[in-house]
BADOPA-929380 format. One record per residue (C-alpha): x, y, z; chain; residue number from 1; residue in one letter. Coordinates in nm, 3 decimals, decimal comma, padded with zeros to 5 digits. Layout:
// residues N
px/py/pz/kette/nr/rest
X/Y/Z/A/NUM/a;
...
// end
This chain:
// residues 332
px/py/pz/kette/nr/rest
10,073/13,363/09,594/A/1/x;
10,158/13,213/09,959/A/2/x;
10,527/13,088/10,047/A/3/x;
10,329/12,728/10,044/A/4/x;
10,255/12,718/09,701/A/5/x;
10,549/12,920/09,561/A/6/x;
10,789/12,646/09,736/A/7/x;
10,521/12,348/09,546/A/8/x;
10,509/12,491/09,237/A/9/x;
10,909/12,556/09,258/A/10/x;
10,987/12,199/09,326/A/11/x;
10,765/12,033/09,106/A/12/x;
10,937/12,296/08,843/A/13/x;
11,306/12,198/08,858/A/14/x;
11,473/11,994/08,605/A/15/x;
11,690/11,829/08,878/A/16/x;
11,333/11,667/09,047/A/17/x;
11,160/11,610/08,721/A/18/x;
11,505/11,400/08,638/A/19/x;
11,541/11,152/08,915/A/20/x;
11,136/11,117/08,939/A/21/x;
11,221/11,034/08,548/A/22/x;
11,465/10,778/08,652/A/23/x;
11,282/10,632/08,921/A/24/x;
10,970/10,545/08,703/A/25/x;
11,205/10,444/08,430/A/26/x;
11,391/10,207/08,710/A/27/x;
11,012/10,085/08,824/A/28/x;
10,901/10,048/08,481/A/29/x;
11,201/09,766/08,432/A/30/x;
11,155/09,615/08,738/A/31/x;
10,770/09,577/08,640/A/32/x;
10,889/09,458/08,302/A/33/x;
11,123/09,222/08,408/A/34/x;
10,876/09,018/08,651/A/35/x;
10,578/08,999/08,396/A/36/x;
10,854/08,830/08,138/A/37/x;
10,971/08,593/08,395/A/38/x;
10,662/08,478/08,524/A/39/x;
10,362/08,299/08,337/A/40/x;
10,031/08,237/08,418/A/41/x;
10,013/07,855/08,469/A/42/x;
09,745/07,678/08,255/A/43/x;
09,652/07,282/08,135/A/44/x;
09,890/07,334/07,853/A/45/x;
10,206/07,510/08,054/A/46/x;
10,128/07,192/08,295/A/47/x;
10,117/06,948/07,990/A/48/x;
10,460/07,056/07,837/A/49/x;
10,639/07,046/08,221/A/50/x;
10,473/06,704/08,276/A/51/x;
10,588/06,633/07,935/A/52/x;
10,969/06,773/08,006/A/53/x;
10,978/06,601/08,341/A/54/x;
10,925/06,262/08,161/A/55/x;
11,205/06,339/07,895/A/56/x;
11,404/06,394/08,228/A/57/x;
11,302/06,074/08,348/A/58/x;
11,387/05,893/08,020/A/59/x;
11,722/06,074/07,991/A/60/x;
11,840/05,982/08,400/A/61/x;
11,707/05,585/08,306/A/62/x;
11,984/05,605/07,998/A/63/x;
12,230/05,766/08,214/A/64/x;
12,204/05,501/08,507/A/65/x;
12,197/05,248/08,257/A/66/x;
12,558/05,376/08,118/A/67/x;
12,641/05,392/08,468/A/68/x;
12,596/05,015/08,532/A/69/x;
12,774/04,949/08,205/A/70/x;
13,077/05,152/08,306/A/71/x;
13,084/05,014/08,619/A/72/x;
13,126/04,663/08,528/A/73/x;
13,365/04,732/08,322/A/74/x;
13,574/04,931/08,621/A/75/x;
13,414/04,933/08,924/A/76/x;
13,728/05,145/09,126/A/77/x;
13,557/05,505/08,997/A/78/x;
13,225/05,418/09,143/A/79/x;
13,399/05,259/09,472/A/80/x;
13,302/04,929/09,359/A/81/x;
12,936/04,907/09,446/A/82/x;
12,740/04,839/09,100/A/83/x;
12,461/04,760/09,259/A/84/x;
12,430/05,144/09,437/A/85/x;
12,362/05,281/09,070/A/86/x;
12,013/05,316/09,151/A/87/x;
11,828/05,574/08,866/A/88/x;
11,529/05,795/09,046/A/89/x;
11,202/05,708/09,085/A/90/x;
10,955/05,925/08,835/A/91/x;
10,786/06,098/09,124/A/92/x;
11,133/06,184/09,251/A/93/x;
11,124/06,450/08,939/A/94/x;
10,831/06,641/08,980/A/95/x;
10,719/06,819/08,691/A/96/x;
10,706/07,167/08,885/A/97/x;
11,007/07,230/08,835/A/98/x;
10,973/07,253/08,447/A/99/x;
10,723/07,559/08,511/A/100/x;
10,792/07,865/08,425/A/101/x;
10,664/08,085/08,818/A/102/x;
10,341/08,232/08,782/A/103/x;
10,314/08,574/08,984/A/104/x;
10,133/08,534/09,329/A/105/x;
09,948/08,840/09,407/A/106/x;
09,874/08,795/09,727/A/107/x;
10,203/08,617/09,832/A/108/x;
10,461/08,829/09,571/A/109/x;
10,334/09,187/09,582/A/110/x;
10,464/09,250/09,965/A/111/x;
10,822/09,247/09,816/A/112/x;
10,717/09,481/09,520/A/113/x;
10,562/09,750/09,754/A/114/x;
10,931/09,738/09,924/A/115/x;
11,099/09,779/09,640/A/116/x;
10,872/10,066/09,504/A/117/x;
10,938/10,229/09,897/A/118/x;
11,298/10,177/09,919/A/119/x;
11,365/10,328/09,559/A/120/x;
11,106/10,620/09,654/A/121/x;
11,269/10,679/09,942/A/122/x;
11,583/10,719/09,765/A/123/x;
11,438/10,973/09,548/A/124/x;
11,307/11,155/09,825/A/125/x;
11,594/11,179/10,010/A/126/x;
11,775/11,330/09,715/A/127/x;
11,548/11,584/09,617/A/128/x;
11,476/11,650/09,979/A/129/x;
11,850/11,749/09,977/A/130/x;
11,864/11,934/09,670/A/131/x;
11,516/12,155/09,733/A/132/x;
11,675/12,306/10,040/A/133/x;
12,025/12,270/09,968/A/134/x;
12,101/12,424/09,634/A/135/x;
11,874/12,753/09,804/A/136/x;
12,198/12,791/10,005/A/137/x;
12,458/12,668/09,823/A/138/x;
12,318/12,953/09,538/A/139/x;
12,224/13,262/09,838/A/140/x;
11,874/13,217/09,716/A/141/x;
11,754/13,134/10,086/A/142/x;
11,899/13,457/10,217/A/143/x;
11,735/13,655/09,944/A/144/x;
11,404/13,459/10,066/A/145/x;
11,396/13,575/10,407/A/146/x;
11,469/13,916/10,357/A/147/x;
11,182/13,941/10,199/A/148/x;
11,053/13,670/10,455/A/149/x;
11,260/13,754/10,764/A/150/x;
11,078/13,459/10,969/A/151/x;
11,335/13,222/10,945/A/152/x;
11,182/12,900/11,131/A/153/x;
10,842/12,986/10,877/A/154/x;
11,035/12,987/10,595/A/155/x;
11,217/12,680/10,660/A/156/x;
10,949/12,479/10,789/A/157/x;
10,711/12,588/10,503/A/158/x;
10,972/12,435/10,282/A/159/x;
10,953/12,105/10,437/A/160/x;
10,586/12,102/10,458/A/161/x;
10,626/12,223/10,056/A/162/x;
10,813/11,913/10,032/A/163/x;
10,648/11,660/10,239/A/164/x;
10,300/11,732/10,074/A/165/x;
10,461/11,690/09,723/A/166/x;
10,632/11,365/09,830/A/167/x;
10,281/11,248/09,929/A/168/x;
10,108/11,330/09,643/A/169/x;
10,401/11,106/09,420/A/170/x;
10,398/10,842/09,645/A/171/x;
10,003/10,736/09,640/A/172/x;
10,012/10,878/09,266/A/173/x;
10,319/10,606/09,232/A/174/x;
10,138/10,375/09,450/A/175/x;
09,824/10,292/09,281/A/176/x;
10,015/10,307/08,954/A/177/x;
10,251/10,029/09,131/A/178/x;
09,966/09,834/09,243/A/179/x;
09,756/09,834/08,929/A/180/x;
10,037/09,746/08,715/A/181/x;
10,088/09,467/08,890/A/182/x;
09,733/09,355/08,936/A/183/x;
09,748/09,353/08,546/A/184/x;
10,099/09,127/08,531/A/185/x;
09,946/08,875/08,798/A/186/x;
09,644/08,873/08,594/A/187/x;
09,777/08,824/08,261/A/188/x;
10,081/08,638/08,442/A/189/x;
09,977/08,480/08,730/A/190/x;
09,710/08,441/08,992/A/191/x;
09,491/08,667/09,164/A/192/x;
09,332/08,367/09,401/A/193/x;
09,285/08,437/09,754/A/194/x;
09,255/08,842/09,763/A/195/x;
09,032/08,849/10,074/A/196/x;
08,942/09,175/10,228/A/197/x;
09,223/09,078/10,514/A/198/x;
09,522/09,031/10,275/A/199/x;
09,407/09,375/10,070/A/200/x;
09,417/09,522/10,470/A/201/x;
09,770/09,358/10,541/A/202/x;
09,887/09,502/10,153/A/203/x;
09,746/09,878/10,224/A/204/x;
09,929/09,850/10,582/A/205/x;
10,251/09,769/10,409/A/206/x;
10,181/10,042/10,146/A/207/x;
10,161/10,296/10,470/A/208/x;
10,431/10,167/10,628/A/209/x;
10,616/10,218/10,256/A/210/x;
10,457/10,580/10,232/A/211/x;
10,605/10,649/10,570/A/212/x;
10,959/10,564/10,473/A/213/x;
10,931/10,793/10,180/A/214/x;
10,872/11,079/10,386/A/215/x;
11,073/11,028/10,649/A/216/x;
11,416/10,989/10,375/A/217/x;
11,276/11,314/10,273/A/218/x;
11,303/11,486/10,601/A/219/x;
11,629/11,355/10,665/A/220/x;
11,820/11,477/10,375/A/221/x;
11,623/11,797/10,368/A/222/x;
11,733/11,813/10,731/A/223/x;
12,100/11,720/10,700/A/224/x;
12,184/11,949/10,378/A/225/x;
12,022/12,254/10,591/A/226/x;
12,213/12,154/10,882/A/227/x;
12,526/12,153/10,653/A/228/x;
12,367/12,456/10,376/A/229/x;
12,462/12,220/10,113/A/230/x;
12,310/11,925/09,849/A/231/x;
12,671/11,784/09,896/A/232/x;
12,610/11,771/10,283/A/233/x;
12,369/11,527/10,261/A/234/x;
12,490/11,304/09,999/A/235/x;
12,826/11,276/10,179/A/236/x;
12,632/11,177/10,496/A/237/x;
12,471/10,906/10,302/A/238/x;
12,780/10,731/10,159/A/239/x;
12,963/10,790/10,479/A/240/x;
12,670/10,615/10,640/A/241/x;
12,663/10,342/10,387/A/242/x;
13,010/10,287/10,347/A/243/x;
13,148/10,348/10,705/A/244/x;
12,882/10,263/10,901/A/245/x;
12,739/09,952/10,718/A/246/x;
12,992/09,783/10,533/A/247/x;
13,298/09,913/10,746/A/248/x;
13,056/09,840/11,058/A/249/x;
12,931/09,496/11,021/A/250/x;
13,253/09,353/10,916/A/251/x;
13,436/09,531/11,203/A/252/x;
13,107/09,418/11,452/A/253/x;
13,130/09,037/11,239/A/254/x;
13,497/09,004/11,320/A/255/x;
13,443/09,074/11,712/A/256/x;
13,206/08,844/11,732/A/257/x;
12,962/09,047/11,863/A/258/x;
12,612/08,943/11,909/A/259/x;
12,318/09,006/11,679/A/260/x;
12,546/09,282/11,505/A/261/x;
12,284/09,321/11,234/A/262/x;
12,074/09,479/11,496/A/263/x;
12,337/09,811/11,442/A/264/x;
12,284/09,775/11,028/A/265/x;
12,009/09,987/10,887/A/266/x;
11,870/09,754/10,642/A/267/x;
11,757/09,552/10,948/A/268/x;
11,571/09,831/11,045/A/269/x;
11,411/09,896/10,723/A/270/x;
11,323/09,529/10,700/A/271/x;
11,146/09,505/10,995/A/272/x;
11,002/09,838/10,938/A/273/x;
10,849/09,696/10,600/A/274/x;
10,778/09,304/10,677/A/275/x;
10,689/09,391/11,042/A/276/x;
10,964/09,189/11,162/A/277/x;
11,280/09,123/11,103/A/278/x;
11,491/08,782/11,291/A/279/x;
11,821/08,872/11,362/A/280/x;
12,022/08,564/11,413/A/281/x;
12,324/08,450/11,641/A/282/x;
12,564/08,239/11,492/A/283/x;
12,835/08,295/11,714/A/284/x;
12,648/08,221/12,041/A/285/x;
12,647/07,903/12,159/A/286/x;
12,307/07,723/12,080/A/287/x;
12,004/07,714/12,293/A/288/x;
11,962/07,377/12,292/A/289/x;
11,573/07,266/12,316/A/290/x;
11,468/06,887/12,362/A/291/x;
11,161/06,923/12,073/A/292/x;
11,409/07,154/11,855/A/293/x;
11,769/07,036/11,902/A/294/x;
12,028/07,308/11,919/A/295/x;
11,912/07,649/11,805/A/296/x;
12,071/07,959/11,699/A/297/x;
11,956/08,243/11,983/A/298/x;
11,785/08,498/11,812/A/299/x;
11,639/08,867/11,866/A/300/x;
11,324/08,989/11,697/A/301/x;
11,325/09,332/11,573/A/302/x;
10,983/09,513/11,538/A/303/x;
10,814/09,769/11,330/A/304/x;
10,742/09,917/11,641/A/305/x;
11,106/09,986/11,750/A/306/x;
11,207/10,072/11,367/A/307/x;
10,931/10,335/11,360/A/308/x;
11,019/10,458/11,673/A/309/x;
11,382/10,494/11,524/A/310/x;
11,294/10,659/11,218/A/311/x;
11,066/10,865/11,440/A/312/x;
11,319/10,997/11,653/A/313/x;
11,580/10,991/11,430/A/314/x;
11,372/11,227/11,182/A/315/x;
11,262/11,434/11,472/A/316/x;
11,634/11,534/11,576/A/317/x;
11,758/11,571/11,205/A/318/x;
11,478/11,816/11,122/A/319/x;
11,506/11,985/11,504/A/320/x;
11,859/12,031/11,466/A/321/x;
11,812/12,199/11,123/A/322/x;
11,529/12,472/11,250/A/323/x;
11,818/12,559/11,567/A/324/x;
12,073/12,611/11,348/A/325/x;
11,865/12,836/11,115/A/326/x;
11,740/13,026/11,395/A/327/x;
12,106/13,051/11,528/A/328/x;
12,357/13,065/11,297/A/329/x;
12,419/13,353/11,055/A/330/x;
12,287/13,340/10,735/A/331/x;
12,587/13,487/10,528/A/332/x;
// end
């Protein structure tokens, strides 16, 4: 059997990745779940009942301005004496919309879906990507490896190939799963209108763009526990990421006043990565003042160009710096 498929089979084998992939389809599943019992499919009678709610609304603010007037000639002081300002709303001032219960919007509500099935994927990946390589050292399993397989930069970078190749298969397995679930809720529980060939392009695009993520999480914790020959490694990079250099970081960055700070927070990055932009805005700059606009916020426009060139080069010195140190350090 090659290295290849002994490092597949291996990681499709261990309890520790059949348990979070367990988790993370359990976690979809709810989230899935959840939006088909919030949303419902607008029809002539879901409009009837709203139109009919709205006018009990209508009925009940007439009653209420009535008791208004009432009170108010009585004592005038609480209402600042003007009686005649009790004026009760108009009916098309309550519009019966707002008594429906949201209907899912394929086209416009599955964009933020496909981000939430990347971001928790990603997650996942960067986990196991950790644990595949890590627990091999933290156990001396990777030294027993390359004595029998004494080409260390091979082995290693069979592992992540191992590993990238099984994160692809989950994530278009995952991915069509995703996207015919919800096809199914919007049917059943919403719309469908309006899938043109161009917004099925734009969805696949953001799919990709999902897809990419996954893989590159992967390749940074499988990177970052080799670098530090442990699953602990690269979970303690993560929170100290998270905490130190998020949280700690944009209220440090917030407090000096320091323009666009979001630009230095990663889900900035990852938002622009997966909506193709992301507006960062100013609100500590004075405006730019514009004579059709008024006084604007400045603001700065990040791209999914510049996050994938982050992730990019970001994933390219995490994984380099993990084949050095292999090829340099000892491996007792």
């Amino acid at each position: 059997m090659s290295l290849f498929r002994a490092e597949t089979r291996r990681l499709s084998k261990r309890r520790f990745t059949k348990f979070f992939v367990l988790m993370a389809l359990l976690v979809l599943g709810l989230v899935a779940g959840g939006t088909a019992y919030t949303h419902e499919k607008t029809t002539a009678t879901t409009r009837a009942a709203a139109e009919a709610a709205a006018d009990r609304e209508y009925q009940d603010q007439l009653r209420y301005a009535d008791q208004a007037k009432q009170d108010c000639a009585k004592n005038p002081a609480p209402y600042g004496g003007n009686c005649d300002g009790l004026v009760p709303p108009t009916r098309d001032q309550i519009p019966s919309d707002q008594f429906l219960t949201p209907q899912f919007n394929f086209r416009e509500d599955f964009s933020v879906m496909v981000t939430v099935w990347a971001a928790l994927l990603a997650l996942v990946a960067f986990v196991i990507g950790a644990s595949f390589v890590g627990a091999e050292w933290n156990s001396g399993g990777m030294m027993n490896l390359l004595l029998w397989r004494p080409q260390r930069l091979r082995v290693l970078s069979t592992k992540l190939s191992a590993l990238l190749t099984w994160l692809f298969g989950l994530s278009v397995v995952t991915g069509a799963a995703w996207t015919g679930l919800f096809w199914l809720i919007a049917t059943l529980r919403g719309t469908t209108e309006k899938m043109t060939p161009g917004a099925w392009q734009s969805l696949g695009l953001t799919g990709l763009r999902g897809l990419g993520l996954v893989l590159v999480a992967g390749a940074i914790g499988f990177g970052v526990a080799s670098i530090g020959r442990h699953t602990a490694a690269a979970l303690g990079a993560a929170i100290g990421v998270i905490v130190i250099f998020q949280f700690g970081l944009a209220i440090v960055l917030s407090l000096a006043r320091v323009r666009f700070y979001e630009i230095y927070l990663l889900p900035a990055w990852i938002g622009a990565w997966m909506a193709k932009s992301y507006e960062v805005v100013d609100y500590n700059a004075p405006c730019d003042y514009s004579a059709v606009n008024g006084c604007e916020a400045p603001t700065f426009t990040v791209t999914w160009e510049m996050a994938g060139t982050l992730f990019a080069a970001v994933s390219i010195i995490i994984v380099g710096a993990a084949m050095w140190t292999i090829r340099r350090r000892d491996i007792t």
